[in-house]
LOVEX-33134 format. One line per field, with one value per atom (N, C-alpha, C): atom name; z, y, x. Coordinates in steps of 0.02 Angstrom, whole numbers, plus 50000, padded with zeros to 5 digits. Example, Ala and Ser with C-alpha at 12.3 -4.5 7.8 and 13.67 -1.06 7.14 Angstrom:
LOVEX-33134
atome: (N/CA/C/N/CA/C) .
up: (50390/50390/50390/50354/50357/50394) .
north: (49716/49775/49835/49888/49947/50002) .
east: (50660/50615/50660/50642/50684/50645) .
//
This chain:
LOVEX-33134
atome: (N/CA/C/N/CA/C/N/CA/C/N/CA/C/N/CA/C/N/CA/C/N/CA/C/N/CA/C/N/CA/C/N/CA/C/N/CA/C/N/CA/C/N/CA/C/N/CA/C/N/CA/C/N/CA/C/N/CA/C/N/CA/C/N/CA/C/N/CA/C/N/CA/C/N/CA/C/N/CA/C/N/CA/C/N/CA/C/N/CA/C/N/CA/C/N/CA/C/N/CA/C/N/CA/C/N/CA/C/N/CA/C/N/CA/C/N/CA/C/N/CA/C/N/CA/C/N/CA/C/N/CA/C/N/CA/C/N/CA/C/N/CA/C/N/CA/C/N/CA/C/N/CA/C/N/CA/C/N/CA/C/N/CA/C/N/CA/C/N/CA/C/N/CA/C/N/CA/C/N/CA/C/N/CA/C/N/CA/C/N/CA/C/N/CA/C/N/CA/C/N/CA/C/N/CA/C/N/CA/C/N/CA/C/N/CA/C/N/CA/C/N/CA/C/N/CA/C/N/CA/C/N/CA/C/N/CA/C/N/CA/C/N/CA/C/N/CA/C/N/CA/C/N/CA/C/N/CA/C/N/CA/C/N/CA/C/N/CA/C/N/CA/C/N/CA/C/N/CA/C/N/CA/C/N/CA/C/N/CA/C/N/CA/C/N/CA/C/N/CA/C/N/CA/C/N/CA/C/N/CA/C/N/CA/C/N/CA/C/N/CA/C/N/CA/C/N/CA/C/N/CA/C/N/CA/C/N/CA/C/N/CA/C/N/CA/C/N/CA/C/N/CA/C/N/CA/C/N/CA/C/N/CA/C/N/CA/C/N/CA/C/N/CA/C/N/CA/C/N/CA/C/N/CA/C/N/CA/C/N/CA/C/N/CA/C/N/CA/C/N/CA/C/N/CA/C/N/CA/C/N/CA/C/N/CA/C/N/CA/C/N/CA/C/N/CA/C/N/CA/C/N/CA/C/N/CA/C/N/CA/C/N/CA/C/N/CA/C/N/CA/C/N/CA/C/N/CA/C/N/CA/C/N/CA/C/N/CA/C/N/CA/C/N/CA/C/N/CA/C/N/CA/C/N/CA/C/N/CA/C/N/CA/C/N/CA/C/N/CA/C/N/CA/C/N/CA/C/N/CA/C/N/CA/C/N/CA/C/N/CA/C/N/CA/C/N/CA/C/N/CA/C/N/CA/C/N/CA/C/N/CA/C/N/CA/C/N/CA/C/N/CA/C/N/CA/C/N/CA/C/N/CA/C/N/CA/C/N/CA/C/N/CA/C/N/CA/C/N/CA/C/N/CA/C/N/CA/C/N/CA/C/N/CA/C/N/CA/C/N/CA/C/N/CA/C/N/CA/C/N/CA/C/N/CA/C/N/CA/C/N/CA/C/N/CA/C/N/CA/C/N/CA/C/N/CA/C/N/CA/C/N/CA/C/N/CA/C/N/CA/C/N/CA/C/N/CA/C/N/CA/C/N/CA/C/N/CA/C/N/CA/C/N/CA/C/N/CA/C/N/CA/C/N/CA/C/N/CA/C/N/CA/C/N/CA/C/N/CA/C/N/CA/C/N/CA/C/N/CA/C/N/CA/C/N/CA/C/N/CA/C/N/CA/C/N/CA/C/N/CA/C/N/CA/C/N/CA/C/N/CA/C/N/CA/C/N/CA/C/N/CA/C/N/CA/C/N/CA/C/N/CA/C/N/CA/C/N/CA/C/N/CA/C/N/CA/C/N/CA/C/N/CA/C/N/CA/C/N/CA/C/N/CA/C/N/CA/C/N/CA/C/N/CA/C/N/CA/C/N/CA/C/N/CA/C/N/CA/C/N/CA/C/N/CA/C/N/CA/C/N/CA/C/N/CA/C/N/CA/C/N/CA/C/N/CA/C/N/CA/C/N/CA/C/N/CA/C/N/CA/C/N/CA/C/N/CA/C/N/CA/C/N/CA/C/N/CA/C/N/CA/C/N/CA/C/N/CA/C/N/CA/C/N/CA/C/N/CA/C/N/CA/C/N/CA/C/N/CA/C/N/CA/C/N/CA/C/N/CA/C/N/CA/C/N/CA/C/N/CA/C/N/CA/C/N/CA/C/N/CA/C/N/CA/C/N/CA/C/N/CA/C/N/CA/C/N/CA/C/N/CA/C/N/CA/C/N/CA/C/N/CA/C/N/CA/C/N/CA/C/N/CA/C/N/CA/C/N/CA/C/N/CA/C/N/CA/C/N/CA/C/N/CA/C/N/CA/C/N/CA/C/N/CA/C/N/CA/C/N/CA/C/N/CA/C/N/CA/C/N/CA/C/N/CA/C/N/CA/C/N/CA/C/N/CA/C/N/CA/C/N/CA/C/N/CA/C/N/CA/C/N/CA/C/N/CA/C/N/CA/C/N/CA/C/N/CA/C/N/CA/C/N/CA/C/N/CA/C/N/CA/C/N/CA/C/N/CA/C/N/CA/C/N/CA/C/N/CA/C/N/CA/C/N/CA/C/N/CA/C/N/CA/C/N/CA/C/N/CA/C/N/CA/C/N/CA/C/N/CA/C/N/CA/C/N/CA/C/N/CA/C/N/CA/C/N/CA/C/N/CA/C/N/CA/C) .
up: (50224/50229/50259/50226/50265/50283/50337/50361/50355/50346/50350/50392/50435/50448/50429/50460/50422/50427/50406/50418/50466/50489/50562/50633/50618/50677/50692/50757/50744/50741/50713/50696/50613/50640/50590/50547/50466/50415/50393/50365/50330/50263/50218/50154/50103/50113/50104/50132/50109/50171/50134/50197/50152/50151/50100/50103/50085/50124/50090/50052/50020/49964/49918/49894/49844/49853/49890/49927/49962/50027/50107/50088/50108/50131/50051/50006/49920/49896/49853/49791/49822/49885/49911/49967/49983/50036/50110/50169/50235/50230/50230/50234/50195/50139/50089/50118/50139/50169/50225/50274/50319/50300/50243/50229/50202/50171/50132/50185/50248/50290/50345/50324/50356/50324/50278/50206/50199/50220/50238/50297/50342/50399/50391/50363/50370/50313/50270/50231/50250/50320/50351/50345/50327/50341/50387/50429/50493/50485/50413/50431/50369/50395/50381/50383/50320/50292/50274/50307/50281/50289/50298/50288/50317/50340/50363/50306/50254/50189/50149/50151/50124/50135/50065/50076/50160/50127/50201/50267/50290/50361/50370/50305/50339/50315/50273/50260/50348/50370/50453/50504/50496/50533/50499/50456/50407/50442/50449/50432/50520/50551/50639/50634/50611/50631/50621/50541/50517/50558/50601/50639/50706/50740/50800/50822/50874/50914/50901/50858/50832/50918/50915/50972/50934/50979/50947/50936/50987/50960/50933/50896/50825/50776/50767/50707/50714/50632/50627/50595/50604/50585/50578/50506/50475/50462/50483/50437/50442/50406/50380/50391/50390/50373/50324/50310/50273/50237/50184/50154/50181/50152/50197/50217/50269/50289/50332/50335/50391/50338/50369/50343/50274/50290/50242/50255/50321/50336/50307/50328/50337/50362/50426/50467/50459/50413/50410/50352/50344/50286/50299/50293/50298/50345/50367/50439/50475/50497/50548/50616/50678/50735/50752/50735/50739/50717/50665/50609/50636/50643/50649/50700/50791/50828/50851/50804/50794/50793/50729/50665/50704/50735/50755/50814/50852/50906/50867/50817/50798/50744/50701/50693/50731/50783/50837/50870/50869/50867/50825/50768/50718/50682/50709/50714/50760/50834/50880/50929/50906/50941/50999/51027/51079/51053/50983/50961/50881/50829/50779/50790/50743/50735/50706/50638/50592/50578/50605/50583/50540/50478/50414/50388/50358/50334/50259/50231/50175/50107/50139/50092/50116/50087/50104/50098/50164/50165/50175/50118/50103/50131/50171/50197/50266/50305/50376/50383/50410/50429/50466/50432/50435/50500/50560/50608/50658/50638/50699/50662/50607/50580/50610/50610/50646/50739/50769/50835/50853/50797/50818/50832/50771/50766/50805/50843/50913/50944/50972/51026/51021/50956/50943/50979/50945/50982/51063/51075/51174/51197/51184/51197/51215/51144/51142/51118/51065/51011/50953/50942/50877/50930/50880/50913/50837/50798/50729/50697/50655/50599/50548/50491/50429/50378/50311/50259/50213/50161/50106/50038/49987/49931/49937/49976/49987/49949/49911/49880/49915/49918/49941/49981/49940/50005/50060/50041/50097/50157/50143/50179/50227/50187/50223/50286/50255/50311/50368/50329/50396/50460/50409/50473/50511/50481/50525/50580/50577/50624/50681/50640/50689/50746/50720/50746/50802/50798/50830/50926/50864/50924/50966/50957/50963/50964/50902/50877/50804/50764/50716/50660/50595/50557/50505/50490/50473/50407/50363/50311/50275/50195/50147/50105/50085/50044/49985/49938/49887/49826/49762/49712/49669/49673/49630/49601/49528/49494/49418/49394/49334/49283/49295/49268/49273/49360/49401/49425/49396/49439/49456/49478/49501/49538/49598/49673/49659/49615/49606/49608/49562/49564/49626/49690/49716/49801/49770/49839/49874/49831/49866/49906/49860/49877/49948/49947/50029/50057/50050/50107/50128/50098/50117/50157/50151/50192/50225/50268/50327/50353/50335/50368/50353/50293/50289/50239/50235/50192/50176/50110/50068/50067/50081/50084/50020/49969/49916/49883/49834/49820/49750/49750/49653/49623/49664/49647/49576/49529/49492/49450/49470/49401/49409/49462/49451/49428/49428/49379/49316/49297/49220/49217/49256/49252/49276/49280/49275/49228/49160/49083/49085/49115/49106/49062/49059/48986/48919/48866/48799/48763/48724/48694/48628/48585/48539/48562/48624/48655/48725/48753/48764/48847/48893/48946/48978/49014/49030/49074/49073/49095/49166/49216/49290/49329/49289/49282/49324/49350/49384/49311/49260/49220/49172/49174/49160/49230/49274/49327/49316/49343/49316/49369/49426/49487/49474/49479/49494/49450/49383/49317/49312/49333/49344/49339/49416/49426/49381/49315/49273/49217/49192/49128/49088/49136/49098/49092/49104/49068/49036/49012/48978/48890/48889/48801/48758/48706/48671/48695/48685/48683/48742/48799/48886/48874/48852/48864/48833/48771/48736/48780/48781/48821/48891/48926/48994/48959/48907/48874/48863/48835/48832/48902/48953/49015/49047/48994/49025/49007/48967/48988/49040/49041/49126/49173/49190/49246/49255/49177/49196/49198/49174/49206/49269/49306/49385/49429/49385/49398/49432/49396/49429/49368/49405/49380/49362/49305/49305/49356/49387/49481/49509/49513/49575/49530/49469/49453/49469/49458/49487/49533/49601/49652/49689/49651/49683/49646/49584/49562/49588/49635/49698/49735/49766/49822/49794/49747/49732/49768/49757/49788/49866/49883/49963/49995/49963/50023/50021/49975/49993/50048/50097/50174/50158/50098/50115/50042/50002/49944/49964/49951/49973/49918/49915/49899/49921/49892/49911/49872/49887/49869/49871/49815/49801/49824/49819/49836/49857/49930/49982/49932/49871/49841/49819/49804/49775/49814/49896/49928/49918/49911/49908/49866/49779/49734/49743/49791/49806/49829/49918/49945/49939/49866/49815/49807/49805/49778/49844/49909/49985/49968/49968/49969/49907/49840/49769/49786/49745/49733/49651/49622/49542/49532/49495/49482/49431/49436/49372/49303/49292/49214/49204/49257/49257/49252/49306/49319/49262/49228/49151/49111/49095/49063/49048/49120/49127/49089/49106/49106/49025/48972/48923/48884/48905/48910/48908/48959/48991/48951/48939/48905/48926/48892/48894/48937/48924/48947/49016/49044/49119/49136/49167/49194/49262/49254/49300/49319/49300/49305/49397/49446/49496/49534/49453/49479/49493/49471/49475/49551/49589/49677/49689/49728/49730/49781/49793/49853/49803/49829/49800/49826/49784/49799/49854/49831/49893/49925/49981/50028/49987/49974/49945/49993/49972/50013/50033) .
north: (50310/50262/50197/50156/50067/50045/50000/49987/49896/49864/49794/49786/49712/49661/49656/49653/49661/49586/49545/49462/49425/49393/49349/49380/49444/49471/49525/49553/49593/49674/49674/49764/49775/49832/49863/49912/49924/49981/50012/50048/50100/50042/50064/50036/50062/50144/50179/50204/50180/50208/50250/50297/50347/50342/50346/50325/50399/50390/50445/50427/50401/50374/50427/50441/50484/50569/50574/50654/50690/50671/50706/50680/50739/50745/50757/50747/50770/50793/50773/50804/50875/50874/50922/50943/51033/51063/51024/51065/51011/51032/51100/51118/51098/51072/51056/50973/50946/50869/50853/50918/50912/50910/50967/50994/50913/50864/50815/50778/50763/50727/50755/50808/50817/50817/50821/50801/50717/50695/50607/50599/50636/50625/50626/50700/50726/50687/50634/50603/50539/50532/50463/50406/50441/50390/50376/50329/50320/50303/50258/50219/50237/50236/50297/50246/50246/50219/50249/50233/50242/50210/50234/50191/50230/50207/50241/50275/50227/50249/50304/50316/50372/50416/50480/50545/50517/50480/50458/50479/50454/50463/50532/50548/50615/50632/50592/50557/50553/50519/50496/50555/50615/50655/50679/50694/50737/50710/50651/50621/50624/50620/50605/50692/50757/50818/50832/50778/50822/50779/50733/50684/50697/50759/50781/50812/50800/50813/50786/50725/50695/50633/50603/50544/50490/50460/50403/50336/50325/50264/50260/50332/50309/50303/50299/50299/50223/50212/50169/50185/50176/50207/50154/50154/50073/50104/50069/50102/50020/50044/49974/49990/49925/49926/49891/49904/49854/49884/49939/49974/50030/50064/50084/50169/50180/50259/50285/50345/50388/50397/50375/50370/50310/50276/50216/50160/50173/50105/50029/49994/49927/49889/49931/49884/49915/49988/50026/49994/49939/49914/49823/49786/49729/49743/49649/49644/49598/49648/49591/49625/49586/49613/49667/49702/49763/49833/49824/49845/49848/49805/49804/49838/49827/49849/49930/49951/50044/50047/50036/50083/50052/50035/50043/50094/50096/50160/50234/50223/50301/50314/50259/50269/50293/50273/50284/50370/50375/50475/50497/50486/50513/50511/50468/50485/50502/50510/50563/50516/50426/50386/50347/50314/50259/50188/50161/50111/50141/50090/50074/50012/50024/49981/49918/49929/49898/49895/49845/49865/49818/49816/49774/49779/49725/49689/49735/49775/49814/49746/49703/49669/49611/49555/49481/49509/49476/49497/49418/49401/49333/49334/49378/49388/49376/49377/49350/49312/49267/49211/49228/49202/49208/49223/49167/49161/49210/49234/49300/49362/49385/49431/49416/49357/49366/49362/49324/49334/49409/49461/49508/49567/49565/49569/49540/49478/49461/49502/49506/49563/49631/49657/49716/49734/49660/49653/49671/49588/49595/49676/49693/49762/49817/49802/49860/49906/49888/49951/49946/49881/49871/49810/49824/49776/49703/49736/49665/49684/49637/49633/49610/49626/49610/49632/49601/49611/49658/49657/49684/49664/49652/49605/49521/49515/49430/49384/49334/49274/49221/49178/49133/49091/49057/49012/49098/49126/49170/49197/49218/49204/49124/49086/49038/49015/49026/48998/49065/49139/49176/49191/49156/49165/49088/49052/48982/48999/49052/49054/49118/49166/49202/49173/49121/49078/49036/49025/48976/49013/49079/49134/49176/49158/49169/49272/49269/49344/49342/49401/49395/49415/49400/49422/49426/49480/49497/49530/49531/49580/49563/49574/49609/49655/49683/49738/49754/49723/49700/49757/49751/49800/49757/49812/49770/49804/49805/49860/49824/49838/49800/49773/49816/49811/49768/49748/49705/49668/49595/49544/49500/49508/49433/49425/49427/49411/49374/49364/49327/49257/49223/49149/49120/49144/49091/49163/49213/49270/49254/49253/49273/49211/49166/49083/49054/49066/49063/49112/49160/49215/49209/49185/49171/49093/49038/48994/49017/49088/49076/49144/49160/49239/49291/49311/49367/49391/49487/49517/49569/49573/49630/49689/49717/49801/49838/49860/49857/49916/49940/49994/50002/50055/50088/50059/50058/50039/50039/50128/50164/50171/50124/50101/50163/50199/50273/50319/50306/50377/50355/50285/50278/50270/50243/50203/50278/50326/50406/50407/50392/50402/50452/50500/50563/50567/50488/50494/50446/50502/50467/50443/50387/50375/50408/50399/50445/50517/50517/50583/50611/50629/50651/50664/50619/50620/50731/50732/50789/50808/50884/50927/50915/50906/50898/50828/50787/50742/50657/50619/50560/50530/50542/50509/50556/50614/50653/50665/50649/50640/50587/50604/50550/50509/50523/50487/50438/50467/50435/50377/50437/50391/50339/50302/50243/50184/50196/50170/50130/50215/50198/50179/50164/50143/50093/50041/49974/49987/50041/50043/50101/50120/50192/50153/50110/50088/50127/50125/50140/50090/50021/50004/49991/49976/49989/50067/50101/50170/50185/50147/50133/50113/50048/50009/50047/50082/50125/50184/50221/50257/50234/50128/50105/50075/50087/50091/50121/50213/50248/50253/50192/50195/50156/50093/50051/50080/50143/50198/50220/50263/50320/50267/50204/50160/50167/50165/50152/50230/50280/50366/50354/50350/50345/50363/50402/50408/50363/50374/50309/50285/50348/50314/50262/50331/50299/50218/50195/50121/50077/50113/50068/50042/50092/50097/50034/50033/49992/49938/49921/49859/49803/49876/49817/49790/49820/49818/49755/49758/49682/49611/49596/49558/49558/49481/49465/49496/49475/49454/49539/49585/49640/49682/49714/49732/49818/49833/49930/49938/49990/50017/50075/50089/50132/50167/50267/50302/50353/50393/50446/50527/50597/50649/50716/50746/50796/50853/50849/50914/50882/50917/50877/50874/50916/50913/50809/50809/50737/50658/50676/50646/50620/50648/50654/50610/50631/50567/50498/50503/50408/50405/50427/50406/50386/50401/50395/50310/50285/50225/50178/50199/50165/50130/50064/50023/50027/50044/50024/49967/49924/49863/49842/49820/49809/49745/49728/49664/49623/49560/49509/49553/49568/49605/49649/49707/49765/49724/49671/49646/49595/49570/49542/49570/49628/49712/49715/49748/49745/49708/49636/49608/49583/49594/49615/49645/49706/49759/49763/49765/49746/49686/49626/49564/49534/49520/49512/49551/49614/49675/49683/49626/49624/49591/49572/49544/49502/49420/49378/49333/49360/49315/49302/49260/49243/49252/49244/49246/49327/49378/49451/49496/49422/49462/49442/49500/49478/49523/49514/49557/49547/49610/49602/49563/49540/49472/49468/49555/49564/49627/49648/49699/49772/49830/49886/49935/49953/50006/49990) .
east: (49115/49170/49145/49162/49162/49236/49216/49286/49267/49324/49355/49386/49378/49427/49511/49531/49613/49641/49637/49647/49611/49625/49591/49607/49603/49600/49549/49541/49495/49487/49555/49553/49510/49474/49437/49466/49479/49519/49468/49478/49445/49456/49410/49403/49473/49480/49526/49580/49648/49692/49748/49735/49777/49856/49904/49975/50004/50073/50114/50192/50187/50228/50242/50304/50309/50287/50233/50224/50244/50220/50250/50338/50356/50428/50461/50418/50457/50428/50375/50323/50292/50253/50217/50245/50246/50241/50231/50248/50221/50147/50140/50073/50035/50041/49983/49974/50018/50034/49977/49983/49943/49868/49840/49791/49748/49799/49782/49758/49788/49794/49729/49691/49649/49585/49606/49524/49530/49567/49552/49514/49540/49506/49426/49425/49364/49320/49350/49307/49290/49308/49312/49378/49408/49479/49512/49532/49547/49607/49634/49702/49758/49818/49871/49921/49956/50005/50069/50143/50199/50271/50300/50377/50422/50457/50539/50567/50581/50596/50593/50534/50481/50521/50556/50611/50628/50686/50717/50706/50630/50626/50578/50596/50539/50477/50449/50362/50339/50366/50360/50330/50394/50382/50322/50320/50265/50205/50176/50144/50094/50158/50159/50131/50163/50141/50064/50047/49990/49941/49940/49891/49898/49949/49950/49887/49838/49822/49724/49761/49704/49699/49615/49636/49644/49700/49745/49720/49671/49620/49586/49578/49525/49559/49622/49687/49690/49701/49766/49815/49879/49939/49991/50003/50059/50119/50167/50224/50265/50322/50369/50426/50472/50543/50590/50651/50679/50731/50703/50757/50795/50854/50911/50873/50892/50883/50943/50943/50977/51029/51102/51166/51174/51122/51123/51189/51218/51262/51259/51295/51295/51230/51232/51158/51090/51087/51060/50994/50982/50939/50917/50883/50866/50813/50801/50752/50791/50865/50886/50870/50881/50852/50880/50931/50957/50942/50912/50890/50822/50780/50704/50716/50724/50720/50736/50790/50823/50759/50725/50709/50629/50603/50544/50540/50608/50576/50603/50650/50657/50598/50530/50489/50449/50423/50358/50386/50469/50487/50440/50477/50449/50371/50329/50281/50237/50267/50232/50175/50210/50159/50185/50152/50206/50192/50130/50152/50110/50124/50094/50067/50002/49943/49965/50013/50034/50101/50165/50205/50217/50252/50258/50346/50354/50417/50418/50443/50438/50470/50507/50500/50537/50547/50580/50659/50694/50749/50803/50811/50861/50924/50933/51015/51023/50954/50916/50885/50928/50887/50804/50751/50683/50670/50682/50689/50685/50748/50782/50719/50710/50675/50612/50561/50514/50507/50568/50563/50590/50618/50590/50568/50518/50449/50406/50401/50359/50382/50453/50479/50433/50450/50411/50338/50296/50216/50210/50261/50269/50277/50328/50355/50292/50232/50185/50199/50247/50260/50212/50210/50154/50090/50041/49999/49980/50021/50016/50078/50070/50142/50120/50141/50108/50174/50184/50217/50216/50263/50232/50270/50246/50284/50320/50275/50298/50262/50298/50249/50231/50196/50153/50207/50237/50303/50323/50349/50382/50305/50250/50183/50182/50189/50177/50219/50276/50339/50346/50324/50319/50265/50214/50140/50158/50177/50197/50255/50306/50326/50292/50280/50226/50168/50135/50068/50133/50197/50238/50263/50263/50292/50222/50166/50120/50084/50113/50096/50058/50031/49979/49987/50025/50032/49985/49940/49867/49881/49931/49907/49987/49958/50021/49995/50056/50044/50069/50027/50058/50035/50043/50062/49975/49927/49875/49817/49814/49763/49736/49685/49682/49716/49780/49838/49890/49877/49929/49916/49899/49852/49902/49967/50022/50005/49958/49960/49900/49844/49786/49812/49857/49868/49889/49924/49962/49953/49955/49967/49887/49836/49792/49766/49756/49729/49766/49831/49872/49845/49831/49831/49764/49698/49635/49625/49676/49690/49739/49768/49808/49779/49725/49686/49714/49746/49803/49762/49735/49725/49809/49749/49797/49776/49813/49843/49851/49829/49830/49846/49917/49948/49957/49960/49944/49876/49828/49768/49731/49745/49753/49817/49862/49912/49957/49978/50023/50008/49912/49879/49846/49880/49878/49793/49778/49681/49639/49674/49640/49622/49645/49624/49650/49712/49733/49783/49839/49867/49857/49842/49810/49848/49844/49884/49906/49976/49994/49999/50007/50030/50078/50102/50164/50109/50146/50112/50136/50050/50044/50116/50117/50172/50177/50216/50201/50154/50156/50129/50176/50138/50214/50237/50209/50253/50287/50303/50341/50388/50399/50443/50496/50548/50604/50614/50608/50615/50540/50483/50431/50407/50434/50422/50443/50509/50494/50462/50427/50375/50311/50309/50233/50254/50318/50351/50319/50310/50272/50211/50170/50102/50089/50152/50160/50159/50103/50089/50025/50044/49975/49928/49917/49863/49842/49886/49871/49836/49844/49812/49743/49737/49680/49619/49653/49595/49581/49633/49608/49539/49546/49503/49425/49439/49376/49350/49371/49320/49280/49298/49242/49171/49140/49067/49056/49087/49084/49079/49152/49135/49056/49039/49003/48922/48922/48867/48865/48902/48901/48904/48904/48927/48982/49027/49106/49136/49196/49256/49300/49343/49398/49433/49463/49507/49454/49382/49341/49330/49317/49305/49378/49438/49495/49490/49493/49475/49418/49359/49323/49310/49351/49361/49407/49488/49539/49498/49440/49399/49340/49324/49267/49316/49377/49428/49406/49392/49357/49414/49470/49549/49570/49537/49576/49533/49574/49556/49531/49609/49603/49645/49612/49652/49705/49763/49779/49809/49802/49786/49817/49869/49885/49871/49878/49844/49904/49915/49949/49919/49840/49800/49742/49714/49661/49591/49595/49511/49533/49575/49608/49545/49554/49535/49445/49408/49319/49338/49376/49355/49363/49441/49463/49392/49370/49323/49277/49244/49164/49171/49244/49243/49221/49220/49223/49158/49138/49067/49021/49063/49045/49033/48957/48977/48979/49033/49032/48978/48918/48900/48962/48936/48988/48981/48912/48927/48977/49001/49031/49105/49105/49171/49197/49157/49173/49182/49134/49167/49217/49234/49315/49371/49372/49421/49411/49363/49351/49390/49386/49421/49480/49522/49575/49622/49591/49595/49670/49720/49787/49837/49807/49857/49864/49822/49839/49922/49941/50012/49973/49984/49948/50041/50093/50140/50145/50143/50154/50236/50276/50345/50348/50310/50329/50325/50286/50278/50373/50399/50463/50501/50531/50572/50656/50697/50788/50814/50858/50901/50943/50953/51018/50997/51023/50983/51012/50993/50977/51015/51072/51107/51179) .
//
């Protein structure tokens, strides 16, 4: 494992960070949750990603049990806020100071800590004034519940106007966490170029497209049985790259991989990672053998040939639109 810089500050990530999105607390058992959460460890993963959100609230606990009795300063441990949990009330969703401040100490319960490393804005919340949402989030810092703050799905104006008031309130907002895979390049035009003039890395999620850059579904065929895109909840998610010729061209990358002895994940994987501004890929695991392969990708280096390859390859079928980084209009719940 190699670890990064996480913006202009000086905490160190793992290259790979492990997330529990979509698993702990739904897809998988607790016990298999834990088992995952200990084949990261043991593959060198230090930093641990989740959400309040996550099967409402209880990714958290999951997450806090399977990292019990680990020592706490060799962790990093992120989680977020924003969308609705518990009862799903009125105040139960946004980043207003009510809201932020609950839902960070019934986080730090539920994960079994007395602060997080990372706490993050799950998404731009237009219904709060900017202001009150980041003073507090300073509160949070002062307090010593979190020791940074960082985003996630924010575009370049909403970055800018929030690290300007962070740097005002004199706290560090070091990171977003944005949606980015060969598949998903909106954050290249306008996300990244701000975020490398204001010290902010990216956090980087669905690395592997929801599975799709596995090469596991072919095209002209009926995605596998038990599969996230035979899931109706999850499926979702992988809809827009559920094409024939998106699936094609995922098929013509595996001599690029097997040039480099990699797998299709492991070349996803360390193609987010050629990106200066990205800090940590993150990666989550149904079954702990899952884990070794992300890790193979930790300190790949792709040359320009491999990385022209690619985008070769790839050609059109990428999505570079800038307007697609985005947060809801209106708050969710």
């Amino acid at each position: 494992m190699e670890f990064r810089y996480l913006g202009h500050s000086g905490l160190k990530i793992s290259e790979i960070t492990y997330g529990n999105w979509l698993t702990h607390g739904s897809q998988i058992e607790n016990d298999v949750a834990t088992q995952c959460v200990h084949a990261a460890l043991d593959a060198g993963i230090t930093t641990f990603d989740t959400a309040d959100v996550y099967a409402n609230t209880v990714a958290e606990q999951v997450l806090g049990d399977a990292l019990a009795g680990q020592r706490r300063e060799s962790l990093e441990i992120f989680t977020k806020v924003y969308f609705p949990t518990g009862p799903k009330g009125h105040n139960d969703t946004g980043l207003s100071r009510k809201h932020i401040l609950e839902s960070i100490n019934s986080s730090l319960t539920r994960l079994g800590t007395d602060y997080v490393d990372l706490y993050q804005a799950h998404r731009y919340d237009y219904e709060t004034p900017l202001e009150e949402t980041m003073q507090a989030f300073a509160d949070v810092v002062r307090s010593g519940k979190a020791l940074y703050i960082g985003v996630s799905e924010w575009n370049a104006e909403q970055l800018r106007a929030g690290h300007a008031l962070a740097k005002d309130l004199g706290v560090q907002l070091i990171s977003n966490q944005p949606q980015y895979n060969m598949l998903w390049r909106v954050i290249e035009p306008e996300v990244v170029p701000t975020s490398e003039e204001l010290g902010i890395s990216q956090i980087v999620w669905s690395p592997i497209a929801q599975g799709v850059l596995t090469g596991k579904y072919l095209p002209n065929q009926p995605a596998p049985e038990g599969s996230r895109a035979s899931d109706q909840e999850a499926g979702k998610f992988i809809e827009r790259y559920m094409d024939d010729e998106i699936l094609t061209a995922v098929q013509n990358l595996k001599p690029i991989a097997a040039d480099h002895g990699l797998d299709l994940a492991q070349l996803a994987v360390a193609w987010v990672l050629q990106n200066p501004n990205v800090a940590s890929a993150l990666v989550g695991a149904s079954r702990p053998e899952q884990i070794s392969g992300n890790v193979a990708a930790a300190g790949v280096r792709l040359d320009d040939a491999a990385m022209h390859a690619i985008d070769a390859v790839i050609g059109d079928l990428a999505e570079q639109d800038p307007r697609l980084t985005k947060s809801p209009e209106t708050r969710i719940g």
